[in-house]
C-alpha positions in Angstrom: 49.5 20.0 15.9 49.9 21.6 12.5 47.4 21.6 9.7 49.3 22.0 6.2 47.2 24.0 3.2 49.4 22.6 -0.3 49.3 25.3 -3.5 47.1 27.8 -2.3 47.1 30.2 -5.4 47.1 33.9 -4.6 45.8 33.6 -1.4 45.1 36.6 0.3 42.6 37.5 3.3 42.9 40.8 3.0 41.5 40.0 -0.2 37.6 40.5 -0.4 37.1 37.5 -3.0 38.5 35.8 -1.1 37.0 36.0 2.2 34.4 33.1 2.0 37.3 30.9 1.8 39.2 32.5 4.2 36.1 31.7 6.5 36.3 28.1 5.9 39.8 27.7 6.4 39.9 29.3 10.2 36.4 27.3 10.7 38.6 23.8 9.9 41.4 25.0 12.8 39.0 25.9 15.1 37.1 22.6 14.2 40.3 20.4 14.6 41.2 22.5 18.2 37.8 21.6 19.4 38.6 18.2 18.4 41.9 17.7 19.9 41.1 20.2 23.1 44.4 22.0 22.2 45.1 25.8 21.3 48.3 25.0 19.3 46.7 23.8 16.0 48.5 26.5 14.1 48.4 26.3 10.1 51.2 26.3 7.8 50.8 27.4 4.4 53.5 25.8 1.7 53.0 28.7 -1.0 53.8 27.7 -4.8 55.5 29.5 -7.1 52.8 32.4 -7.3 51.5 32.0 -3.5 52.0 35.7 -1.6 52.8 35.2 2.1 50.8 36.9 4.5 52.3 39.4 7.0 51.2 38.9 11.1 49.1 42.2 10.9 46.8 40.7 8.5 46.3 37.3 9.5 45.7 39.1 13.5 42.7 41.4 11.5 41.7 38.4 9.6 40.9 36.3 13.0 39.0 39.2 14.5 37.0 39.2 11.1 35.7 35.8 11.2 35.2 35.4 15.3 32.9 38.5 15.1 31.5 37.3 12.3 31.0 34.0 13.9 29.5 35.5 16.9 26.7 37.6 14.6 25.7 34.6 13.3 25.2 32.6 16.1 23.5 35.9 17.7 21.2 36.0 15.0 20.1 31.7 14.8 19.2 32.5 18.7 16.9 35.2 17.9 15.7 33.7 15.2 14.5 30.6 17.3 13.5 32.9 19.9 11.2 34.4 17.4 9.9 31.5 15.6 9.0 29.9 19.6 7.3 32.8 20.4 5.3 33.0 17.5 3.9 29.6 17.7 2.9 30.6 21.7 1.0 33.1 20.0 -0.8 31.1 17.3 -1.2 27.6 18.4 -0.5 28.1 22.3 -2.9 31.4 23.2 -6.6 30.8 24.2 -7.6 32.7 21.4 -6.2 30.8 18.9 -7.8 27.8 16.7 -6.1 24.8 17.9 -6.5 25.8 21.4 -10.5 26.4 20.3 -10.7 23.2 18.5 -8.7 21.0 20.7 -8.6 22.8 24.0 -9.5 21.8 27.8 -12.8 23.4 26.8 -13.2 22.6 23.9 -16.2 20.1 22.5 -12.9 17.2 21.2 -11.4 18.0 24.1 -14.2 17.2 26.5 -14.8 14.4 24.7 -11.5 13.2 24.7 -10.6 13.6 28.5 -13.3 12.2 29.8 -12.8 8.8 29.1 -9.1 9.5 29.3 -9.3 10.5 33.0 -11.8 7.2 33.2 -9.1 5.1 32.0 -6.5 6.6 34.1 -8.8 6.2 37.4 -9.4 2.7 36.5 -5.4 2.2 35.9 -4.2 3.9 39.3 -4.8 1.3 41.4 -1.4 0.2 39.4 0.2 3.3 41.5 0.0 1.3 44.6 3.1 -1.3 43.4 5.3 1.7 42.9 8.0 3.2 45.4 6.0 5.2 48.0 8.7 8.6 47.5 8.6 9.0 43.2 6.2 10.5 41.3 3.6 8.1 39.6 4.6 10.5 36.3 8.3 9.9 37.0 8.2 6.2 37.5 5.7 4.8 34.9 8.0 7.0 32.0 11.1 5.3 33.2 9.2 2.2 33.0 8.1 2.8 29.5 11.5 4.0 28.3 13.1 0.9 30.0 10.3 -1.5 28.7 10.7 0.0 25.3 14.6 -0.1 25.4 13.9 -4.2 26.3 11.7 -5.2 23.5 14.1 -2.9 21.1 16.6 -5.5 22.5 15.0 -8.4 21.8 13.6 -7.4 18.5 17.4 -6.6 17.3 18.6 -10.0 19.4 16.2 -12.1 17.1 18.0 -14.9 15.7 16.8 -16.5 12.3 15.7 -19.9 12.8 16.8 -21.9 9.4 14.4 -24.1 10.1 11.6 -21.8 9.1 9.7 -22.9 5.5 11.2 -20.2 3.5 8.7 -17.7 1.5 7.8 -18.8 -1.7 7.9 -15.9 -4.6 5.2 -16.4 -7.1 6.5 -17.3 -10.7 4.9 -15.8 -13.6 4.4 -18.8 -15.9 4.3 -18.0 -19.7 0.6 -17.7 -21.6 0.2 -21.0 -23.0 -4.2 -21.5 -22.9 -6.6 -22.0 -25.6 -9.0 -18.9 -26.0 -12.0 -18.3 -27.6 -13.6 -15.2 -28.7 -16.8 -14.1 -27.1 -19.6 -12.1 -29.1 -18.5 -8.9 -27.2 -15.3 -9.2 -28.3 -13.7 -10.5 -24.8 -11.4 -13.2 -24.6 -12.0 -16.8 -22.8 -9.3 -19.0 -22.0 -10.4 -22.9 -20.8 -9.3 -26.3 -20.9 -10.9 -29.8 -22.0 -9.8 -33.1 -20.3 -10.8 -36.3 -21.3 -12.7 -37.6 -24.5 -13.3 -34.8 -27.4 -16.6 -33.4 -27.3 -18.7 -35.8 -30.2 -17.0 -38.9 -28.6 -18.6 -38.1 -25.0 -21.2 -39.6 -23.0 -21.1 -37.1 -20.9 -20.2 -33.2 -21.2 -19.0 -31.5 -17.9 -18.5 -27.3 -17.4 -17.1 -26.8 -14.2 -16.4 -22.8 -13.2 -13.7 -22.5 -10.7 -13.9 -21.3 -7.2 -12.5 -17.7 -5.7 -8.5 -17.6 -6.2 -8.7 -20.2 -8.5 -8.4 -21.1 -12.2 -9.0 -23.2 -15.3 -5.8 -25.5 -14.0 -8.1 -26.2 -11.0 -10.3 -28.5 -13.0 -11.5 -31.3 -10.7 -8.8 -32.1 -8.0 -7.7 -35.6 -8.0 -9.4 -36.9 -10.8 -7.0 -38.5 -13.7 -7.7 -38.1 -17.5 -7.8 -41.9 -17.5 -10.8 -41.8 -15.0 -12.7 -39.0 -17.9 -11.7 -41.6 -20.6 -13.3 -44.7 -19.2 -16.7 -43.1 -18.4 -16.6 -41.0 -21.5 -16.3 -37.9 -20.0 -15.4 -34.3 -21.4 -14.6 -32.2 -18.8 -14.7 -28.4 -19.6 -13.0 -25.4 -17.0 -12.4 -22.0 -17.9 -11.0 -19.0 -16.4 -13.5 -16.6 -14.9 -13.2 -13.0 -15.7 -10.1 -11.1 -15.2 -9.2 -14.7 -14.0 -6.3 -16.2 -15.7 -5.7 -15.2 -19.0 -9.6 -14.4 -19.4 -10.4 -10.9 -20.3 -12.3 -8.8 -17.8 -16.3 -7.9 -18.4 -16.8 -4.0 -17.5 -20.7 -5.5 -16.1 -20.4 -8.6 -14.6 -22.9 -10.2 -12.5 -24.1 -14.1 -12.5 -26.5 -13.7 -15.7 -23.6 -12.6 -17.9 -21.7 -15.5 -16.0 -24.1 -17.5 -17.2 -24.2 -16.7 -20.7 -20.5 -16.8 -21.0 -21.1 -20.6 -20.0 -23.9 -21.0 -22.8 -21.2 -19.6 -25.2 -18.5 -21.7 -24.5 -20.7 -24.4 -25.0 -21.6 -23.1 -28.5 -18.2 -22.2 -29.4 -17.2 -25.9 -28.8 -19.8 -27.9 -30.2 -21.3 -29.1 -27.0 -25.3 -29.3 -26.9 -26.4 -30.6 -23.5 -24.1 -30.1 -20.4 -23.8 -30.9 -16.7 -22.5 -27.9 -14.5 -20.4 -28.2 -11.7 -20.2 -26.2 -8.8 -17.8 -26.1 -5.6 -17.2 -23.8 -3.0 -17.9 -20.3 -3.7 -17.9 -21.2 -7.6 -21.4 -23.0 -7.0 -22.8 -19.6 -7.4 -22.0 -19.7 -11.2 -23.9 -22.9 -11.1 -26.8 -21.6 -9.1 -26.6 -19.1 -12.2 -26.8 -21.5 -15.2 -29.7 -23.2 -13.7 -31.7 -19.9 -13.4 -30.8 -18.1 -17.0 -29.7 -21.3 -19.3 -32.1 -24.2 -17.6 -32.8 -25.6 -21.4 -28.6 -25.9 -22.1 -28.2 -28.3 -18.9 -28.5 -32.1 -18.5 -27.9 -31.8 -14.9 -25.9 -30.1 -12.1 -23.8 -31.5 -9.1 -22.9 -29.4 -5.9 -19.9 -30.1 -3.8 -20.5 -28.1 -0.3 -22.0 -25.1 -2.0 -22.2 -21.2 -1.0 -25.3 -19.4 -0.7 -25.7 -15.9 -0.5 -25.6 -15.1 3.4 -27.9 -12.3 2.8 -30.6 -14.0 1.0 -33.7 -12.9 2.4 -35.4 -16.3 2.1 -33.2 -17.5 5.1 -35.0 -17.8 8.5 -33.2 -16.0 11.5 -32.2 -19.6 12.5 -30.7 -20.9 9.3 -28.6 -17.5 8.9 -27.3 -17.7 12.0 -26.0 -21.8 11.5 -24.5 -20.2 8.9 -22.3 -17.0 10.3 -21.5 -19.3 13.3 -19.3 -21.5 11.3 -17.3 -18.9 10.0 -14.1 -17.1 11.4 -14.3 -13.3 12.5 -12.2 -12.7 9.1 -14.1 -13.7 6.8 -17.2 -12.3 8.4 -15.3 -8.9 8.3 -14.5 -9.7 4.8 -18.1 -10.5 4.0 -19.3 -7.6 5.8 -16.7 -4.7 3.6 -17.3 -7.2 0.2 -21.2 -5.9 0.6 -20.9 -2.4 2.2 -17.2 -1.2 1.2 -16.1 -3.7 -1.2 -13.8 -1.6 -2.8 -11.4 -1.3 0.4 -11.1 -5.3 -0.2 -8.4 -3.9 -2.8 -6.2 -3.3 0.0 -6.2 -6.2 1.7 -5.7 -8.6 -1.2 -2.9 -6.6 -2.3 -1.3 -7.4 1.0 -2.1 -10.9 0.5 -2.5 -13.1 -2.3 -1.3 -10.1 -4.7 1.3 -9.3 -2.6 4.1 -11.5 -4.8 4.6 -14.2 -2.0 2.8 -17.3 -1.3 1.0 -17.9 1.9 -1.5 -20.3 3.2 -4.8 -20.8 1.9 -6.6 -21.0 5.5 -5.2 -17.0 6.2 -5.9 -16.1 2.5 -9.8 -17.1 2.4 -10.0 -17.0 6.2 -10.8 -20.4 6.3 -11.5 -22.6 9.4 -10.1 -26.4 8.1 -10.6 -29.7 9.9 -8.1 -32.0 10.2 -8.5 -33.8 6.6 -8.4 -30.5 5.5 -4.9 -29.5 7.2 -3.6 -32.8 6.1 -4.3 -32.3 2.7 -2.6 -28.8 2.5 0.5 -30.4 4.2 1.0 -32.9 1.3 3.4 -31.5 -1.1 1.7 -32.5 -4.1 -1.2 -30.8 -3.3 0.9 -28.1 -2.1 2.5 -27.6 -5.4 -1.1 -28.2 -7.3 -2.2 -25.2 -5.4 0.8 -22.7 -5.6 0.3 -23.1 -9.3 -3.1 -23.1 -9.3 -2.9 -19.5 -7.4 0.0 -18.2 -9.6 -2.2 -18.2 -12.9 -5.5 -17.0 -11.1 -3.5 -14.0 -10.0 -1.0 -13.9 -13.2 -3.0 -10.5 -14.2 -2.5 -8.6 -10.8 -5.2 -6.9 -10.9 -7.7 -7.1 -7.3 -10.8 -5.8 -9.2 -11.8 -8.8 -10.4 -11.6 -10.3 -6.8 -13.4 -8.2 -5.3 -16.1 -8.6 -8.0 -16.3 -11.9 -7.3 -16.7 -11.3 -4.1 -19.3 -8.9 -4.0 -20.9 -11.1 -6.5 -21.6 -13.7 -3.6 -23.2 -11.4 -0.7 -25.5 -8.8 -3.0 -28.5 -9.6 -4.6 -28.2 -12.6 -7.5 -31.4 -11.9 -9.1 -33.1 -14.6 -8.0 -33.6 -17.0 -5.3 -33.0 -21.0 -4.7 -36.5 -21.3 -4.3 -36.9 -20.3 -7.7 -34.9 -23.5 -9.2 -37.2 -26.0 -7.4 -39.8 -28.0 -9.1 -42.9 -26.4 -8.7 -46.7 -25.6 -10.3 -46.7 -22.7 -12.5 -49.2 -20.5 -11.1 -51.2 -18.7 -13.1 -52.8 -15.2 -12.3 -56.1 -15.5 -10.8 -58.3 -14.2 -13.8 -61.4 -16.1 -16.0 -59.0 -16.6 -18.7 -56.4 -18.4 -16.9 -59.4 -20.3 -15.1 -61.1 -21.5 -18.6 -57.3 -22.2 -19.3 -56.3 -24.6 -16.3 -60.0 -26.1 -16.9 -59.5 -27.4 -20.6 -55.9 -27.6 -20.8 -54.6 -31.0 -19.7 -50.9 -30.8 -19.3 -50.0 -29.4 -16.0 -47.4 -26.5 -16.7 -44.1 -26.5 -13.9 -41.7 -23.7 -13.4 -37.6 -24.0 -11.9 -35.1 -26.8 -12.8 -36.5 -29.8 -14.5 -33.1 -31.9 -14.1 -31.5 -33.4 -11.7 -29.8 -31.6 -9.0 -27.5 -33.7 -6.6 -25.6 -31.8 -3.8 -23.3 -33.1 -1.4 -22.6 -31.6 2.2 -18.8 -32.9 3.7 -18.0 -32.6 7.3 -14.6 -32.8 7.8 
């Protein structure tokens, strides 16, 4: 075989200059005999008009040039590695050294380490007694790993796409198209009103949504023709950093309570019945503690409570935690300890771009009228979009607010809301007081309260 080099210019390797490219020239023949296992890859050149011809002499010096040179270098990369290996015996490999202190047989890590390492292997050798009585137990069980992980490398590269898999929905970012108000504190509340305007109604309705919710979510099911006939005004807003609500820098459930009391105001609406579902019951809970005198009334549909409220009896918390899924216990547990390492899971979730189911999302355990309902396609596509503008800020801090809203301290108690005596401090005064005074003076919610419990 013959390589052929076309115009080389002045080409010389006597020539110092050009000795680097002399280099790579004999390192491509040497290359392509290596390749082709044959010694009579020669090279031609084809000179140009102003190409010198090298005599025999020089191109027989030239190839003693570059194989000692060759030979230095590869000389050198052996010592070089020779030197580098023995200077990591010294520092990481010698007794005195720090990994060997830190991490040694006899060290503190390491006895802690090997101890339950050798238990586990003690316990796991009775798996010896299947192997062939001449290899070594070391031997065998790596060719088993190595074969086992060669298998599911197979399979995992074999896997065939089933078509008829539901295909991952990509969340659509719908334009801004909601009514806002301006709050005193200069923030910005979007919401929504359904049925009869709000000096036409019989009855005036706020209802704040529930966790990965929004405004849209409203009351599921219910037609505007239903709010018409009974002369309802129905009233949902986006929660903050919700939606296209702006977020509050301090939120907690009395400044979600006066944000209600200001919508109110800022639409003409006097008396009010709240609303609460779900884990958006707490924002109920919340307008009967700090805006009692603004409500007509309040209606619970399977409320949360805080599952740390110290009120709760050993008995009643644990009816509680037993009905939940080791998720969302999890989820409870880092919202109140570590809630800021919630971030990372809802950004791998809900946040992620994709849409997913809502039992995984809120670690939900659903009954059957449950599972049927998120099967129908209509509520399917109520809920995609429902999630699509909760989320339509992708931010997770106002998530994990909310929930770390629902497991610390609310600032009161549900005992507080009921109907009870005010008592007075046990002094003369408030004796004379009690004595000549004849209206009885109660404390909590005055209204009616109806809540409803579903088993399904």
């Amino acid at each position: 075989m013959r390589v052929f080099l076309w115009d080389c210019e002045d080409l010389t390797f006597s020539d110092p200059k050009n000795f680097v490219v002399s280099i790579q020239i004999y390192t491509c023949i040497l290359f392509l005999q290596s390749l082709f296992n044959k010694k009579n890859v020669g090279i031609t050149v084809i000179p140009s008009s102003k190409t010198n011809i090298m005599n025999r002499g020089e191109w027989i010096r030239f190839k003693v040039c570059v194989r000692e040179f060759m030979i230095g270098v590869s000389e050198l990369t052996v010592e070089f590695g020779k030197g580098c290996r023995d200077i990591v015996k010294q520092s990481l490999v010698n007794d005195d050294s720090f990994i060997v202190k830190k991490f040694g047989k006899g060290s503190y890590i390491g006895k802690r380490v090997r101890e339950p390492c050798n238990k586990l292997l003690d316990k796991l050798s009775f798996f010896n007694q299947y192997l062939p009585e001449d290899k070594d137990p070391i031997h065998a069980w790596s060719v088993i790993f190595f074969v086992s992980l060669l298998a599911l490398s197979a399979l995992y590269v074999n896997f065939e796409y089933d078509p008829s898999a539901p295909l991952v929905k990509q969340v659509f970012l719908h334009p801004a198209s909601a009514t806002r108000i301006v709050l005193p504190d200069g923030r910005y509340m979007a919401y929504k009103e359904r049925g009869v305007s709000a000096d036409r109604a019989r009855f005036s309705i706020i209802a704040p949504h529930t966790f990965l919710s929004s405004r849209l979510a409203g009351i599921p099911g219910v037609k505007d023709s239903l709010l018409e006939e009974f002369g309802i005004h129905l009233l949902t807003y986006d929660l903050p950093g919700f939606g296209e609500s702006d977020p509050h820098p301090q939120r907690n459930l009395e400044s979600s309570a006066i944000d209600i009391s200001f919508l109110a105001d800022a639409l003409g609406v006097d008396k009010f019945w709240v609303i609460g579902y779900s884990s958006g019951s707490k924002h109920a809970w919340a307008a009967l503690r700090y805006i009692p005198d603004r409500l007509a009334g309040a209606a619970m549909f399977a409320p949360m409570v805080n599952p740390y409220d110290p009120i709760m009896t050993k008995e009643e918390r644990r009816r509680t935690w037993n009905k939940w899924t080791r998720k969302r216990k999890f989820m409870y547990f880092l919202a109140r300890r570590f809630p800021r390492l919630l971030a990372f899971f809802y950004q791998r979730s809900f946040l992620s771009g994709k849409h997913g189911q809502i039992d995984r999302w809120l670690s939900l355990s659903l009954g059957k009228r449950d599972k049927a309902l998120m099967e129908d396609p209509i509520y399917e596509e109520f809920w995609q979009r429902d999630v699509e503008e909760s989320i339509r800020q992708g931010n997770a801090k106002p998530f994990v607010e909310e929930a770390a809203l629902q497991v610390s301290n609310w600032g009161f108690s549900l005992s507080d809301l009921k109907l009870q005596k005010l008592k007075h401090n046990r002094n003369v005064l408030s004796w004379l007081k009690a004595i000549f005074t004849e209206t009885q003076e109660y404390t909590g919610f005055l209204g009616p309260i109806h809540i409803w419990h579903c088993k399904c």
